[in-house]
GUPAVEX-85452 format. One line per field, with one value per residue (C-alpha): residue number from 1; x, y, z. Coordinates in steps of 0.2 Angstrom, whole numbers. Layout:
N
seq <- (NUM:...)
xx <- (X:...)
yy <- (Y:...)
zz <- (Z:...)
This chain:
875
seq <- (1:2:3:4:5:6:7:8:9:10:11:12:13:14:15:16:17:18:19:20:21:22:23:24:25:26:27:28:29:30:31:32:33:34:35:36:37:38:39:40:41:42:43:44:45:46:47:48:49:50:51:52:53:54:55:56:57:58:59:60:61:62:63:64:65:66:67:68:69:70:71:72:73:74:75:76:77:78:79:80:81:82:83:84:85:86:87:88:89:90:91:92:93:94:95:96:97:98:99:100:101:102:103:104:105:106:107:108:109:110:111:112:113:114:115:116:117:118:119:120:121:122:123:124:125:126:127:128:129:130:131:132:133:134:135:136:137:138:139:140:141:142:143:144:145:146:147:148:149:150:151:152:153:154:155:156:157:158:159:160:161:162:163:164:165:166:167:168:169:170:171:172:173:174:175:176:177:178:179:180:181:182:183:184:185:186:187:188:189:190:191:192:193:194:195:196:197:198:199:200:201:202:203:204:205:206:207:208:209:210:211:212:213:214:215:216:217:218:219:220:221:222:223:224:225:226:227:228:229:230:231:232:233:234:235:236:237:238:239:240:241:242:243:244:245:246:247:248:249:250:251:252:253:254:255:256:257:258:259:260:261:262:263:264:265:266:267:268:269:270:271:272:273:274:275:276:277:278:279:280:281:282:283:284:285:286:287:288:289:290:291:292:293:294:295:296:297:298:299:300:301:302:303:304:305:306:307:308:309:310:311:312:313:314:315:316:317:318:319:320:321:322:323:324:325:326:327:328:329:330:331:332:333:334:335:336:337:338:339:340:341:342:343:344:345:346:347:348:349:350:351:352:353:354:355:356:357:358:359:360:361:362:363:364:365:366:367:368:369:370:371:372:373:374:375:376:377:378:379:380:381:382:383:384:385:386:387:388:389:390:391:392:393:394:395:396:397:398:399:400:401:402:403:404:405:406:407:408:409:410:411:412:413:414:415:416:417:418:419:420:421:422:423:424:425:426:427:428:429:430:431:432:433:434:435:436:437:438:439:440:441:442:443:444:445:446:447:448:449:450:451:452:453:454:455:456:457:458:459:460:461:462:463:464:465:466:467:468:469:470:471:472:473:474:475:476:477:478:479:480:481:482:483:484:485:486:487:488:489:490:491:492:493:494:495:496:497:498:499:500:501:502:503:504:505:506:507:508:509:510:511:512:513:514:515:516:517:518:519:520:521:522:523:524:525:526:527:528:529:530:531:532:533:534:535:536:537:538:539:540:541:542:543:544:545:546:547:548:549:550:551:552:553:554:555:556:557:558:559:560:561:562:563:564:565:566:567:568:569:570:571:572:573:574:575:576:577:578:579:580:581:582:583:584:585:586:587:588:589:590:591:592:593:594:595:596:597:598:599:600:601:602:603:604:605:606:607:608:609:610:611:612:613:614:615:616:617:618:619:620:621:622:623:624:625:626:627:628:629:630:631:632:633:634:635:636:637:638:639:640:641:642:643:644:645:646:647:648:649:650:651:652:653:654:655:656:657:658:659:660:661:662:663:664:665:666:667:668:669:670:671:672:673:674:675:676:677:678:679:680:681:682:683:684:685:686:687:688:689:690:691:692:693:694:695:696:697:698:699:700:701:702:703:704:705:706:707:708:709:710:711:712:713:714:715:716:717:718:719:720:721:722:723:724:725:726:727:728:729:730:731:732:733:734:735:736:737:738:739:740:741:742:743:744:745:746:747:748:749:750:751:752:753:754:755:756:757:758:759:760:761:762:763:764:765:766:767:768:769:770:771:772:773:774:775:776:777:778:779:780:781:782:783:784:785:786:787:788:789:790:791:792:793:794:795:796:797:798:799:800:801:802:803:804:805:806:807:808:809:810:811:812:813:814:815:816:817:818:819:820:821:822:823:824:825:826:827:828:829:830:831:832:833:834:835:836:837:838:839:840:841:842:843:844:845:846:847:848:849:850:851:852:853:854:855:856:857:858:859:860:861:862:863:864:865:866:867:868:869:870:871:872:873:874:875)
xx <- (-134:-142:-158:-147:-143:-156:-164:-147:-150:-168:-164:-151:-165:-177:-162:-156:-175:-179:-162:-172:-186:-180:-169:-182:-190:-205:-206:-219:-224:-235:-225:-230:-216:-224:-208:-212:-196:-182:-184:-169:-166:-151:-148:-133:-129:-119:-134:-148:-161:-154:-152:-171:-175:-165:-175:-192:-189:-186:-200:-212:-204:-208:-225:-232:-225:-235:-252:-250:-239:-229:-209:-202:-182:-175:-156:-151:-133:-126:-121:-113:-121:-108:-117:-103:-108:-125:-122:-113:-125:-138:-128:-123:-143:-148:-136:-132:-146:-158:-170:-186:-187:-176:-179:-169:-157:-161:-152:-154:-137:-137:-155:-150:-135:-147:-162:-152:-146:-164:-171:-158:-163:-181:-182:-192:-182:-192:-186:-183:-176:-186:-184:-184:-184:-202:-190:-180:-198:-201:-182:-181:-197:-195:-190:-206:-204:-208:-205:-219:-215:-213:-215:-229:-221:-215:-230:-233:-218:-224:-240:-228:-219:-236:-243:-229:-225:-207:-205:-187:-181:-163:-162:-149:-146:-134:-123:-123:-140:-148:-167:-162:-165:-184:-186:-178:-191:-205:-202:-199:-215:-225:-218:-220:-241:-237:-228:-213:-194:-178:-166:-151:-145:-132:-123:-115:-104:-108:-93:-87:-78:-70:-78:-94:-92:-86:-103:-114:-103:-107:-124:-124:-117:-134:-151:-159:-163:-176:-166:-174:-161:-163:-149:-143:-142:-121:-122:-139:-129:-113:-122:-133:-119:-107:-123:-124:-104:-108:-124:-136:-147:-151:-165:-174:-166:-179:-172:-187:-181:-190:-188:-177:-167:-183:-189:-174:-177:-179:-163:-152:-141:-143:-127:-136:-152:-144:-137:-154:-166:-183:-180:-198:-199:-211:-211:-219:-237:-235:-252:-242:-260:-265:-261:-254:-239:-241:-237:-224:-215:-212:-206:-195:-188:-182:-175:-166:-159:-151:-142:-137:-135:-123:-140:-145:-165:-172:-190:-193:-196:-208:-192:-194:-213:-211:-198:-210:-226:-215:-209:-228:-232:-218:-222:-240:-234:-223:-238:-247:-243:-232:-227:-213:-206:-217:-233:-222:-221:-241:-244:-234:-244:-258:-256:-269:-263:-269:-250:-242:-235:-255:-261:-249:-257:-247:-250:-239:-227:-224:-233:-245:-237:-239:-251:-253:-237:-233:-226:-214:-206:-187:-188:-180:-172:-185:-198:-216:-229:-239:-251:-253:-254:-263:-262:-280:-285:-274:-267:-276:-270:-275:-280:-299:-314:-321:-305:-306:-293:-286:-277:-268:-253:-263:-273:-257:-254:-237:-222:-204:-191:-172:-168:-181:-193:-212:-214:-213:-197:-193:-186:-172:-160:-152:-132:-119:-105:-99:-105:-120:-137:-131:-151:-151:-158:-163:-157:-170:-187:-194:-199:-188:-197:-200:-180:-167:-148:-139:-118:-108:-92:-78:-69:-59:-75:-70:-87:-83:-102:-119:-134:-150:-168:-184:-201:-196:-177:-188:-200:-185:-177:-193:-196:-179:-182:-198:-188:-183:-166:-152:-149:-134:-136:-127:-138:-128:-135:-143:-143:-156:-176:-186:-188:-168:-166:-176:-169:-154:-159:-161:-143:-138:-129:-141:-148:-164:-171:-179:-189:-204:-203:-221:-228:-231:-233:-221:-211:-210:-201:-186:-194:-204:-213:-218:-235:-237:-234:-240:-261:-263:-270:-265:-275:-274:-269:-276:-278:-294:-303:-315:-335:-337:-326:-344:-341:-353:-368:-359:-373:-388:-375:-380:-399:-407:-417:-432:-428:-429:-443:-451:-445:-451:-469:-472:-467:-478:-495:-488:-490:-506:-514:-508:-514:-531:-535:-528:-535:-551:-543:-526:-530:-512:-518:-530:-529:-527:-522:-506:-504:-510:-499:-484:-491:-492:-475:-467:-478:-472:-452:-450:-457:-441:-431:-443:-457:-471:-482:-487:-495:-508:-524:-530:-525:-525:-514:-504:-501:-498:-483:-478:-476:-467:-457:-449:-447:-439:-426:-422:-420:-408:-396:-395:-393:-378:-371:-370:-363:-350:-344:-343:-333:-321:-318:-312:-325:-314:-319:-307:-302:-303:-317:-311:-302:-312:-313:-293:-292:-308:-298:-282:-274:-255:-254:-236:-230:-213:-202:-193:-211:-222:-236:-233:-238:-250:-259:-254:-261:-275:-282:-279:-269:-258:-241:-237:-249:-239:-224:-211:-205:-189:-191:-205:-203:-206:-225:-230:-224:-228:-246:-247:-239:-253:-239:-249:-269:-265:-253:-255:-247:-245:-258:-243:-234:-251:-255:-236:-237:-254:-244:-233:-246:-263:-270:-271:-271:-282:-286:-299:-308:-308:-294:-286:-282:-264:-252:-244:-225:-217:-199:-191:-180:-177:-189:-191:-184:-183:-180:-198:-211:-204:-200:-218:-224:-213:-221:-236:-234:-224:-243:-254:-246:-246:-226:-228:-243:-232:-218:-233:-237:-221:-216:-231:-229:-215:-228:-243:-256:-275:-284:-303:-312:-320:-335:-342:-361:-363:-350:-351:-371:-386:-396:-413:-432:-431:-421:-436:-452:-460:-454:-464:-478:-481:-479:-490:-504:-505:-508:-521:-530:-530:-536:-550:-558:-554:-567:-578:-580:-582:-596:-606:-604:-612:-626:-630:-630:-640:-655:-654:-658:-671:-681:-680:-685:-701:-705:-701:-716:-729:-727:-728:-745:-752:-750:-759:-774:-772:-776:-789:-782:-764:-754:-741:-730:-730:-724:-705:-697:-682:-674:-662:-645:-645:-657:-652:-661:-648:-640:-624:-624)
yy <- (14:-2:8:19:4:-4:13:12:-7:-3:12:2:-13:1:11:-8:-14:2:-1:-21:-11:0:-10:-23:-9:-5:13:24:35:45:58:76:79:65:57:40:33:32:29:22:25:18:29:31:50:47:44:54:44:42:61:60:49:58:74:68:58:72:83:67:66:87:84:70:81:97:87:72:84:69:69:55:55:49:45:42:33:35:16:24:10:0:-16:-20:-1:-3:-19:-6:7:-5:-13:4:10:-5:-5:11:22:9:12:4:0:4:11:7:2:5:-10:-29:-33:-19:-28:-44:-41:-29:-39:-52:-41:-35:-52:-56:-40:-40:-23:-22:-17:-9:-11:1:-11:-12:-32:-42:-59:-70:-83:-67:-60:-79:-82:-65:-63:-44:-39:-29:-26:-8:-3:-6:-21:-13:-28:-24:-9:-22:-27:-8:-9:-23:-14:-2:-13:-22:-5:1:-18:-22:-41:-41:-32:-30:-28:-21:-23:-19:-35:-41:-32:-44:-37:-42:-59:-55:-41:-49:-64:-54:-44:-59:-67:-51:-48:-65:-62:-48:-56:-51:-56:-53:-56:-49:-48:-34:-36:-20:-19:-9:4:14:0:3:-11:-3:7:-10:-17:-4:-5:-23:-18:-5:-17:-29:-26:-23:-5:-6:-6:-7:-1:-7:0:12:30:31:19:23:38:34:23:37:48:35:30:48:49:33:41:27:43:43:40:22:20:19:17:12:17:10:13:19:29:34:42:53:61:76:77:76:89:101:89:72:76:82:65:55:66:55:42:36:30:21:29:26:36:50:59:79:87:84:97:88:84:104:107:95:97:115:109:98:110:122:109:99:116:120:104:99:113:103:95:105:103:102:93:78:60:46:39:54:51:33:38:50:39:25:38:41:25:18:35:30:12:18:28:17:15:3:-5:-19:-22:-36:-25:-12:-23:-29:-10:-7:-24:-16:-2:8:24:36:42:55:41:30:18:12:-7:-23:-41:-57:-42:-35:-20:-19:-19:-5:-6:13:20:37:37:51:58:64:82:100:102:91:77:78:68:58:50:33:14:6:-13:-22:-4:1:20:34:54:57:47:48:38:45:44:33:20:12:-5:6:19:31:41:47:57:62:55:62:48:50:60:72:60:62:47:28:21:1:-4:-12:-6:-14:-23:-11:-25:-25:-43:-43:-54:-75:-77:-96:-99:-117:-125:-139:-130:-141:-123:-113:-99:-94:-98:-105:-106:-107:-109:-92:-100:-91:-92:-108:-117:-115:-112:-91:-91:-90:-81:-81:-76:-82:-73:-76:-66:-51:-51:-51:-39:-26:-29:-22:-7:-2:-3:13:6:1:-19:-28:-46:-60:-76:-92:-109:-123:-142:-148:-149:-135:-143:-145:-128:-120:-128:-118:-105:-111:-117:-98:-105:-94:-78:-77:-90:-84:-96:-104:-109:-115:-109:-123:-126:-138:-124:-113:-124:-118:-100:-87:-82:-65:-64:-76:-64:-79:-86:-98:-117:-134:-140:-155:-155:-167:-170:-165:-175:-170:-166:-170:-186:-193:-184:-196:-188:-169:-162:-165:-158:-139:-144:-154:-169:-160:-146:-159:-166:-149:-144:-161:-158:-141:-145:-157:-148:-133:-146:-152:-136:-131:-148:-147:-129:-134:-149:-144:-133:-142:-159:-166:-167:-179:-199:-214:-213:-219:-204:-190:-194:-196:-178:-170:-174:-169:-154:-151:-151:-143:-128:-125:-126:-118:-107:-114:-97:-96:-111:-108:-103:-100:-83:-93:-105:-91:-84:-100:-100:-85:-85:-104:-97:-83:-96:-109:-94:-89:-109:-112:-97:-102:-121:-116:-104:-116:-133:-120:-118:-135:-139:-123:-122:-138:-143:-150:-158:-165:-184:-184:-175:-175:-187:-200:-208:-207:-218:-230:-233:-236:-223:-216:-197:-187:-172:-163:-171:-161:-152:-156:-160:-180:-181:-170:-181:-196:-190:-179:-183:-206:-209:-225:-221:-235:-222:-206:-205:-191:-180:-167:-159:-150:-152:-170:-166:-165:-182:-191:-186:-188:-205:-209:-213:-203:-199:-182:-170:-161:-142:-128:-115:-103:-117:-123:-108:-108:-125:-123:-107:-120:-134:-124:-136:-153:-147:-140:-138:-148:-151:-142:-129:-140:-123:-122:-107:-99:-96:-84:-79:-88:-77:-81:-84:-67:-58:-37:-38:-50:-38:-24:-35:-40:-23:-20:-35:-30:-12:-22:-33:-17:-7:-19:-24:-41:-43:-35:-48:-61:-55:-53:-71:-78:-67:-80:-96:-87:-94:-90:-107:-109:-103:-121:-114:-104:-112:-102:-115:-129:-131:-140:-126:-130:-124:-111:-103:-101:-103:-85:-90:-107:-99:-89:-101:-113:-99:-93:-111:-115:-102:-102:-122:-113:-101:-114:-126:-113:-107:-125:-127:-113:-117:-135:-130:-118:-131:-144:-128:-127:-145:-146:-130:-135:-153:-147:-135:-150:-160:-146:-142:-161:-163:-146:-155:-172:-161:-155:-171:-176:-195:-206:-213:-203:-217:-213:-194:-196:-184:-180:-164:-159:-157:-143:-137:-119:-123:-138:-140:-149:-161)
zz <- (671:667:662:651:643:639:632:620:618:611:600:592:590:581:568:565:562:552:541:537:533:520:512:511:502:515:520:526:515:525:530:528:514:503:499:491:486:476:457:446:429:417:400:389:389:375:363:355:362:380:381:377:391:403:402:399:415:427:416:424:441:443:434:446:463:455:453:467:482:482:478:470:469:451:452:435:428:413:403:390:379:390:397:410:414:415:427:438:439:441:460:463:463:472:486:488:481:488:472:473:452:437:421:405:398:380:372:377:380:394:399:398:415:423:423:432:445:448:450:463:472:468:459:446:430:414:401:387:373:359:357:373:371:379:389:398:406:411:416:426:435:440:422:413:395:395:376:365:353:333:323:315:306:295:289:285:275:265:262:254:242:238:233:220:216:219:221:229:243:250:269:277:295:309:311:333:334:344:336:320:317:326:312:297:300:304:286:277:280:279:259:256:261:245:232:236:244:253:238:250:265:270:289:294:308:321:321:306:294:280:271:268:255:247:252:245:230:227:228:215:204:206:197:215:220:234:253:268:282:301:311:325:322:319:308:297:295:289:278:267:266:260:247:239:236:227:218:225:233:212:202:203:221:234:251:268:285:301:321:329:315:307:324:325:310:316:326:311:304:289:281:286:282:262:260:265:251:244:259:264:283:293:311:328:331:342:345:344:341:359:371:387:373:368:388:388:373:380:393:385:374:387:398:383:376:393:394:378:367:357:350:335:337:353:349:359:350:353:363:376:378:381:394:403:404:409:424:426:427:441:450:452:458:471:476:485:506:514:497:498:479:475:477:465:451:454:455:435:428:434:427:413:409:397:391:380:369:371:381:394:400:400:399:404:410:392:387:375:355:345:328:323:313:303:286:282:267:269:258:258:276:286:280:277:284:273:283:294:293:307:307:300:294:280:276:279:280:299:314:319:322:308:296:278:278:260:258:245:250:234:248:255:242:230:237:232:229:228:212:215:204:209:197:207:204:193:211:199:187:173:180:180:177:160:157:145:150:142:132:125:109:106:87:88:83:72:63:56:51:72:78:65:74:57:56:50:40:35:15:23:30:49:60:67:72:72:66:75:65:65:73:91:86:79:91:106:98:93:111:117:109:119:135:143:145:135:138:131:128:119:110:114:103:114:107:120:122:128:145:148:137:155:167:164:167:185:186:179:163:153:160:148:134:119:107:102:119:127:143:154:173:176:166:181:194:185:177:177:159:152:143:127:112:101:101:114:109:101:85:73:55:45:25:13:0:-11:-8:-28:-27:-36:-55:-61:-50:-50:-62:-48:-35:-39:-32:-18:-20:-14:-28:-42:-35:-36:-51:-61:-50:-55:-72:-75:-68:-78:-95:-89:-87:-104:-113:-102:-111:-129:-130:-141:-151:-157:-165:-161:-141:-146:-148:-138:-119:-120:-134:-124:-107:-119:-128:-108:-103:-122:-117:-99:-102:-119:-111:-101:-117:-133:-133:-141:-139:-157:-156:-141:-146:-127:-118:-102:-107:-113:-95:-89:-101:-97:-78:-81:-94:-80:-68:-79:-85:-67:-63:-77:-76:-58:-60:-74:-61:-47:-60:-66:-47:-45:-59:-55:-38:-26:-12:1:17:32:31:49:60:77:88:93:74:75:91:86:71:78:67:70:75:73:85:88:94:108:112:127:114:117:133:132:121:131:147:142:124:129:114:115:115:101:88:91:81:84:72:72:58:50:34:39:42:26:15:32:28:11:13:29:38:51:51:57:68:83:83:93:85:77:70:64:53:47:40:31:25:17:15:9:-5:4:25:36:54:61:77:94:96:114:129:131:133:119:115:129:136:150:164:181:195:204:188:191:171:169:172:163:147:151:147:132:122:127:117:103:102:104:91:78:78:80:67:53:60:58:42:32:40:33:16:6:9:8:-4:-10:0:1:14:17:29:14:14:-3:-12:-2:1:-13:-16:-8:-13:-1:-9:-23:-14:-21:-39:-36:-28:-42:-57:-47:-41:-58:-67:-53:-58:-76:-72:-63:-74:-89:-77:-74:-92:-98:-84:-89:-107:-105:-93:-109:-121:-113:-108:-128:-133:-120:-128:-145:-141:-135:-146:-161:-149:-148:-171:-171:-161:-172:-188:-183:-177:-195:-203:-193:-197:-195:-178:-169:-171:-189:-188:-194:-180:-193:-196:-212:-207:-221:-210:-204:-186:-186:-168:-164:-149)
């Protein structure tokens, strides 16, 4: 008896030892059937996703046992998206299933009471939410995120906005979702790397509430038409088909859809699918080409038709390829002999599986995030696939080593937005409220003929209202008409300075500013501009005085000094030339010194005036003439050509040359008054602020300058060109032309109107609008002025401008001069030859005839010859 009981004794030692053993969570799996364990899994039934998840997970379970002979039991509860559910299935696993590890739930408020439980019971819990916080994986030390975080996706959807440049964004998000603060920041900072905002935030509950057609109401009634929507299934939903009944599914609508609704795509009705038509969507990467997801979507699609054949399309998600290699993974973890729970979790963080969904590897207990996501195209009953965006690569139209990726969405392909447009959408709309846009026009622009406020009375005197005109007002309004919309506005008079005139439009009294309003950079604290439609610079004005102010002197002006000097040398070697060859044959060029210099300078000027041809006996003097004849005729019609010009036309010059001789000399400089042009030339041209005098209105400029009450005036470059306009006989411009920004619009910072207006004026300035406007502003003060730059009024005509003529005269003297010398040689050398001969020859008769005589001296011979003699010879 007492051996019988100790035998009892010890059996009830080894089943009460085996019991610790088990649900300590050590069993031997070495058994011939291969059991492993018991795997949990948490889904909601009631959902698309779960659904998914359910299926996939016993396709892995039977998978693994076909290729490993090892048998892994899956119990799975349904949460019904409840999380005190969940909490239950998750004890009821634990202590009565005596599950080794959990899968699921999908949202983190099921997580969030399951993990606890786990970590109490040291069960590994992978997750299946798609945002689990980094504290709850330190907090619960069995948790594993198992879902791959999708953040990145919102960088993709900026690249999408950057790519058809939309600056603001409305989001619109399921209120209590405990994701959406993680997405909203993650999308903010990711459009603000493109230039672009979140202008709106729109909280949806998350049940059916009859509100939201009231919210997206609102929204209709704002300018904003680009929506990106994060929220669950039911509620996505409702939301598009509530949006078409409103006609938001309409032209210039673009609506972005991101995971998990864009995912389920696929599952959605012929009805649903109607109501979300042109919708773009950025969805998870699931690699469908390969062909162990060929085998398992059939698979799939047999088992999931069987089960739910409420389901309407039976293809299997990126959700229900997660949930298998998740299945996978835990399987191969559990796989492993005489593993306690500890070495289980060890086993999943150590996991590197090649899954259907990718790469299934995990760091710091969170698996690793997903960069590759699909962009899809909601048309006809299903979408299209218009490529993929991986993060750091860009878009590209497949997945490959060997594939092209673009920064820019263009490689993708035509998309078709809502309204059935292939053309990209404004991603605005003009309001649709009744209230007109408020435009302030400012009444104290010192010119008129740009913006001029004026008082409409009526027969009794009382003010009724206003009338706005001036270049700006045309230029608005020529701009309106090149929009592709029709948009009401209403001018409202501003008594204020430009800089107060902008700021508010930042306190939203005025919607829009149009005047000779000037771009500036501390401008746009309050504004945003559109392109200058004016030129772009600040110049000075300054009076002109006369180049011929010496009349005394004006009739040397027409020549240089160096051309007189010229003209008086070549003159004179003309005359000597002449008076050199004459000279023996005209008595009057004979006589004292002093009588023949006075008779060569007679000779050298009253040649330019008479012609004295009759009296030249020479032919070589005669060419001398002749030439200096042409070129004294050419000279003088020129020189009474140029004195003519002189005495007809003004030759004006500045007063003032540039700034540096107004700030040596201390002089006074005038500016508008309520423009930025004061400091400007305070802080960046040095003048004093005691020389700058202020003016308010511009008919002030000119007396001011005439009286030199100022030295000069500082204007913007358009204002400039008016006032000359008005002020064309005494004014100019002077000096550099100083870089500043022209005259624009001021709208809003962040403006959907801006860059449309933008594009607008720039047609009004390419077609030539705004110069006619110019043109027939300028046409009432228009005046003929003179073009001071004109060298061929303004210059002393110079020598070279008659060097050939010169050349010529002087070549042809010079050489007259030297066959005159020559001739004059040859004649002497002949004459003295003569009176050598015949001096001999008079020796030789006279030695003859004393040989004759036989008798007498020589000395006596008189060696005298008859002047009547007819062998007579002039020395």
């Amino acid at each position: 008896m007492d051996k019988f009981s100790a035998f009892l004794s010890f059996m009830a030692f080894v089943l009460l030892l085996k019991q610790i053993l088990i649900v300590d969570g050590i069993s031997d799996t070495t058994k011939d059937d291969g059991f492993m364990g018991i795997l949990g899994a948490i889904v909601d039934n009631s959902s698309r996703i779960g659904k998914e998840e359910s299926v996939a997970m016993q396709i892995a379970v039977e998978d693994f046992f076909n290729k490993n002979n090892q048998r892994l039991d899956l119990k799975i509860r349904n949460s019904q998206g409840d999380p005190l559910q969940a909490a239950l299935a998750a004890r009821s696993l634990i202590n009565t299933d005596q599950v080794q590890a959990i899968l699921g739930p999908q949202t983190w408020e099921e997580v969030s009471l399951v993990a606890e439980i786990g970590s109490k019971s040291h069960i590994p819990i992978m997750s299946l939410a798609d945002a689990t916080p980094v504290w709850a994986t330190e907090l619960c030390t069995f948790l594993v995120q198992a879902s791959p975080n999708k953040l990145k996706q919102m960088e993709a959807i900026a690249a999408m906005v950057q790519r058809w440049q939309w600056h603001q964004v409305t989001i619109i998000f399921e209120d209590k979702d405990f994701s959406a603060p993680a997405v909203l920041s993650h999308l903010s900072d990711a459009l603000q790397e493109v230039g672009a905002e979140i202008s709106h935030y729109l909280a949806i509950q998350p049940f059916a509430s009859p509100s939201l057609s009231e919210e997206l109401q609102r929204l209709k009634s704002s300018q904003f038409r680009v929506f990106v929507v994060h929220l669950s299934l039911p509620v996505a939903v409702e939301l598009f088909e509530k949006a078409k009944i409103l006609n938001m599914m309409e032209k210039d609508y673009v609506w972005i859809i991101m995971d998990p609704f864009a995912s389920l795509v696929h599952s959605f009705n012929a009805s649903t699918i109607s109501s979300m038509q042109g919708i773009v969507g950025v969805k998870s990467y699931l690699p469908e080409n390969e062909s162990r997801f060929q085998d398992f979507r059939y698979k799939f699609r047999q088992r999931f038709s069987s089960e739910h054949p409420e389901e309407v399309n039976h293809e299997p998600s990126i959700f229900a390829a997660q949930a298998y290699d998740l299945t996978w993974t835990a399987a191969l973890a559990m796989s492993k002999k005489k593993q306690g729970r500890q070495q289980i979790k060890s086993n999943i963080l150590q996991s590197d599986v090649d899954g259907l969904s990718g790469k299934i590897n995990f760091t710091r207990q969170t698996i690793a995030p997903a960069h590759t996501f699909q962009i899809i195209n909601v048309i006809g009953e299903s979408y299209r696939e218009l490529g993929f965006w991986s993060d750091g690569r860009g878009f590209s139209e497949t997945i490959g080593e060997s594939d092209t990726f673009k920064s820019s969405m263009n490689a993708l392909g035509q998309v078709f937005w809502p309204g059935g447009i292939q053309g990209t959408p404004k991603g605005w709309s003009p309001p649709e409220s009744a209230n007109p846009l408020k435009i302030g026009v400012p009444t104290t622009a010192t010119f008129k003929q740009y913006v001029e406020v004026e008082v409409v009375q009526d027969h009794l005197g009382n003010n009724i209202s206003f009338s706005y005109k001036g270049l700006a007002i045309d230029v608005f309004k020529a701009t309106l008409e090149e929009l592709p919309f029709d948009l009401q506005y209403n001018f409202f008079p501003f008594n204020g300075t430009f800089d107060a005139l902008v700021e508010q439009i930042h306190s939203k009294n005025f919607d829009a500013a149009v005047g000779s309003i000037s771009i500036l950079a501390n401008r746009y604290q309050h504004a945003e501009f559109t392109a200058p439609y004016t030129e772009s610079g600040l110049v000075m004005i300054v009076p002109v005085r006369s180049r011929t102010r010496e009349k005394a002197w004006l009739f040397i002006k027409p020549f240089t000094n160096a051309m007189w000097v010229l003209i008086g040398a070549t003159s004179i070697y003309n005359g000597f030339v002449i008076w050199l060859i004459e000279r023996n044959h005209c008595p009057e060029l004979r006589g004292s010194i002093s009588n023949q210099v006075g008779t060569l300078i007679w000779l050298a000027f009253s040649t330019l005036f008479s012609l004295n041809g009759n009296k030249l006996n020479s032919n070589l003097s005669r060419i001398t003439m002749v030439v200096w004849l042409f070129m004294a005729l050419v000279i003088t019609q020129t020189y009474t050509a140029k004195l003519s010009s002189l005495l007809t036309l003004p030759q004006l010059e500045p007063n003032v040359v540039d700034i540096f001789a107004l700030q040596n000399s201390n002089a006074m400089v005038g500016c508008a008054e309520a423009s930025y042009i004061s400091k400007y030339l305070k802080e960046v041209l040095h003048f004093r602020p005691n020389n700058i005098k202020n003016f308010s209105r511009g008919d002030e400029y000119a007396p001011a300058l005439r009286r030199r009450e100022v030295a000069a005036l500082f204007l913007d470059l358009p204002l400039a060109k008016v006032f000359l306009a008005e002020n064309c006989k005494g004014f100019t411009m002077t000096g550099p032309t100083y870089k500043v920004a022209g005259f624009g619009f001021a709208f809003p910072r962040g403006s959907q109107l801006l860059p449309s207006v933008t594009q607008a004026m720039l047609k009004v300035s390419e077609n030539g609008t705004f110069r006619d406007l110019e043109q027939n502003m300028l046409a009432s003060q228009k005046c003929m002025d003179v073009d001071l730059e004109d060298d061929r009024l303004n210059l002393s005509l110079s020598p070279s401008y008659f060097w050939v003529l010169f050349l010529f005269t002087g070549g042809t003297s010079s050489m007259a001069l030297a066959i005159y010398i020559f001739r004059a040689y040859n004649s002497m050398s002949m004459s003295e030859h003569n009176v050598i001969w015949k001096l001999m020859m008079a020796v030789m008769k006279h030695r003859g005839n004393q040989r004759g005589r036989f008798s007498g001296k020589v000395s006596d011979i008189a060696l005298t010859t008859p002047t009547n003699s007819p062998n007579a010879t002039e020395y």
